[in-house]
C-alpha positions as CSV (number, residue, x, y, z in Angstrom):
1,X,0.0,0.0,0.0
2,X,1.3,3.6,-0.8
3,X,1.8,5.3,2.6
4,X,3.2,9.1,4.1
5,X,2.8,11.1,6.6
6,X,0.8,14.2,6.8
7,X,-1.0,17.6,8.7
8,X,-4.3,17.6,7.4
9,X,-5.5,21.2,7.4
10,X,-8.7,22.2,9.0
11,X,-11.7,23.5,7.4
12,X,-10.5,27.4,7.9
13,X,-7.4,26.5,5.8
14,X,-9.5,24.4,3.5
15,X,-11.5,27.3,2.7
16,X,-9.2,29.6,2.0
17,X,-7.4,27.1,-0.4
18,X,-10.6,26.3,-2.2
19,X,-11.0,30.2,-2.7
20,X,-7.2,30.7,-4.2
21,X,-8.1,28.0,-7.0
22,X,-11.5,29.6,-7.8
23,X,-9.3,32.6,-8.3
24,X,-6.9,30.7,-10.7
25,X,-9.5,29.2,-12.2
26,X,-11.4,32.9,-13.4
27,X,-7.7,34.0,-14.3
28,X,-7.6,31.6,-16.8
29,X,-5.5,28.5,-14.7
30,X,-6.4,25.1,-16.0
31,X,-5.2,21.5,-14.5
32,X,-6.0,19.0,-11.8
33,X,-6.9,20.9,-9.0
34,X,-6.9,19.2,-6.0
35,X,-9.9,18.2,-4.2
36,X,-11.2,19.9,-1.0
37,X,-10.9,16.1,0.5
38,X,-7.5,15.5,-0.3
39,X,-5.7,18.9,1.2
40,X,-2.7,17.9,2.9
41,X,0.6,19.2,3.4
42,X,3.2,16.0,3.1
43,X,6.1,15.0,6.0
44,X,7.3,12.4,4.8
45,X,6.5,10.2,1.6
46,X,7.0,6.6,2.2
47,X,5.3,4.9,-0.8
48,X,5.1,1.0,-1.3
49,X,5.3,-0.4,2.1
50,X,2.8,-3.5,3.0
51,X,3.4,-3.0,6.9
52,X,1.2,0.0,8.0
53,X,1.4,-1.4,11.8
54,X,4.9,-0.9,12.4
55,X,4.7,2.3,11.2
56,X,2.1,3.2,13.9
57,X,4.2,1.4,16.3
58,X,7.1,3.5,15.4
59,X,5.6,6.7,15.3
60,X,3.3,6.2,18.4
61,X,6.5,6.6,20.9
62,X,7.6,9.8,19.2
63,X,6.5,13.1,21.0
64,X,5.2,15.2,18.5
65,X,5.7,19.3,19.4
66,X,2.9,21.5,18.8
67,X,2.6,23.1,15.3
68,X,0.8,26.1,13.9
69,X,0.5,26.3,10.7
70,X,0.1,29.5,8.7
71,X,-0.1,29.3,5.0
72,X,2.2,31.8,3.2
73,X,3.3,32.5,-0.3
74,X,3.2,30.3,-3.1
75,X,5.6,28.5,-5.7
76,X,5.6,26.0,-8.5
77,X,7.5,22.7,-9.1
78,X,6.9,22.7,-12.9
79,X,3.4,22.7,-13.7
80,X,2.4,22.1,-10.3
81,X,1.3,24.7,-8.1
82,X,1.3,25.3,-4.2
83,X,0.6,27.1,-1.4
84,X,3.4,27.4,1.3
85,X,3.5,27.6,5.2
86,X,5.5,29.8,7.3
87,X,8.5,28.5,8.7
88,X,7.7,27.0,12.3
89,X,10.4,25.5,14.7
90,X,7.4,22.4,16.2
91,X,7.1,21.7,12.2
92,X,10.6,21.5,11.3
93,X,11.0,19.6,14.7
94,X,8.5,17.1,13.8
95,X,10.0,16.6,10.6
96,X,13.1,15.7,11.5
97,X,11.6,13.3,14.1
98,X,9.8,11.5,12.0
99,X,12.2,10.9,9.4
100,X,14.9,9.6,11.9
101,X,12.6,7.0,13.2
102,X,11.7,5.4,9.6
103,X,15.6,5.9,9.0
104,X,16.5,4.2,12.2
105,X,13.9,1.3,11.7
106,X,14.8,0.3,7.9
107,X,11.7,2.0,6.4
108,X,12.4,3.7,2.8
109,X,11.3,7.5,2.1
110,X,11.9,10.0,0.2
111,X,14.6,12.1,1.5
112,X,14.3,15.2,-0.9
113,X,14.7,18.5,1.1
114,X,11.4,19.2,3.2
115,X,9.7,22.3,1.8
116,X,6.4,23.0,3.6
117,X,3.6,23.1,1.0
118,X,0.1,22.3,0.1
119,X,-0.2,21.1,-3.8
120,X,-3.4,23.2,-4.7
121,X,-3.0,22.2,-8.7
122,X,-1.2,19.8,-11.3
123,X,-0.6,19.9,-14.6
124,X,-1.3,23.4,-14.8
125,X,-1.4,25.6,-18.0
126,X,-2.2,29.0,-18.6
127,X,-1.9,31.5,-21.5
128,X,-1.9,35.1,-19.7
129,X,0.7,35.8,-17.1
130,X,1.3,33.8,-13.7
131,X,-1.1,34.9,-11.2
132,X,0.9,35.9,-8.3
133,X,-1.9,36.6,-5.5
134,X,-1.2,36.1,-2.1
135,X,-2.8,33.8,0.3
136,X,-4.9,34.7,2.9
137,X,-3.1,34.3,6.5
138,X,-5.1,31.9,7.4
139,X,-3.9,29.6,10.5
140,X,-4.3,26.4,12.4
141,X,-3.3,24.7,15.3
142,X,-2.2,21.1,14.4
143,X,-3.7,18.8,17.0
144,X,-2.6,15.9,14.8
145,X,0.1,13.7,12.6
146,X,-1.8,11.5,10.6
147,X,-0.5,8.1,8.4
148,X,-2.5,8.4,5.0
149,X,-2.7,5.5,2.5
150,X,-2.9,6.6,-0.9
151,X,-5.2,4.7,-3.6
152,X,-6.0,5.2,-7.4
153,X,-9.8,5.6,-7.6
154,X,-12.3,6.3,-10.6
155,X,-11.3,10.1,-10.5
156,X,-8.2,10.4,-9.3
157,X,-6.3,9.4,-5.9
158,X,-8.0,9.1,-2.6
159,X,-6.7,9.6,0.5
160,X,-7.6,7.8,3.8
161,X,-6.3,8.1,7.4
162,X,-5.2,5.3,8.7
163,X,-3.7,6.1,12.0
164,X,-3.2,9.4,14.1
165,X,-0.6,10.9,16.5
166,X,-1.8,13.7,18.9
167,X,1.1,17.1,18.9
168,X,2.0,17.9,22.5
169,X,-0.3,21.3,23.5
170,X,2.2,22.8,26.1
């Protein structure tokens, strides 16, 4: 099963990402904007990896710091276009966390450079000049780390929870 780690954003985030890509969208942005369901901002990827268990049992003796997540700015990666988040220490923390425990316990990842971001469309085109708006600041405290499996459905991927890992509220 495909597998990585993730902040799901709440529905204050949510809405404000919804309303960037109905902006794109009247500017003339086409592509594969991504669904309302499957908003995420990606830890760590792991992919293939038929042993979701000892994942959790990895991941459930890590203390997670608290997070709060602010999205900020924008960028591309080709044709794909995202929304960032503000730099934040419990984030970065977390990050690093998580990736030295599936390093430490033999469980591939992707290790490509962590850059905080939301994927809002792929595949994009467009024929007048790049929109450049700015986000909303919209903001959330993370109250959770959640594994997601990852599966090819009739219209595109779906994403499930499949276990979750309370951040420490100090």
């Amino acid at each position: 099963m495909r597998l990585f780690l993730a902040i799901v954003p709440d529905n204050n985030i949510k809405d404000e990402l919804c309303m960037i890509q109905k902006r794109l969208q009247m500017q003339g942005v086409k592509g594969n904007y991504t669904t309302r369901e499957n908003m995420h901002l990606t830890l760590a990827f792991i992919g293939e990896y038929s042993d979701p268990d000892h994942i959790s049992d990895i991941l459930s003796q890590i203390d997670f710091e608290p997070v709060r997540l602010v999205i900020d700015g924008f960028g591309t990666f080709g044709d794909t276009y995202w929304i960032g988040v503000k730099e934040d220490k419990g984030l970065a923390a977390n990050v690093k966390r998580i990736r030295k425990a599936l390093s430490d316990n033999g469980i591939p990842f992707d290790k490509k450079k962590f850059t905080p971001h939301m994927t809002i469309a792929r595949k994009i085109t467009y024929e007048k000049g790049f929109p450049t708006d700015t986000p909303f600041p919209a903001a959330m405290d993370v109250e959770y780390i959640a594994l997601m499996r990852s599966d090819r459905g009739r219209n595109g991927m779906i994403y499930t929870v499949v276990d979750e890992y309370e951040t420490i509220n100090v």
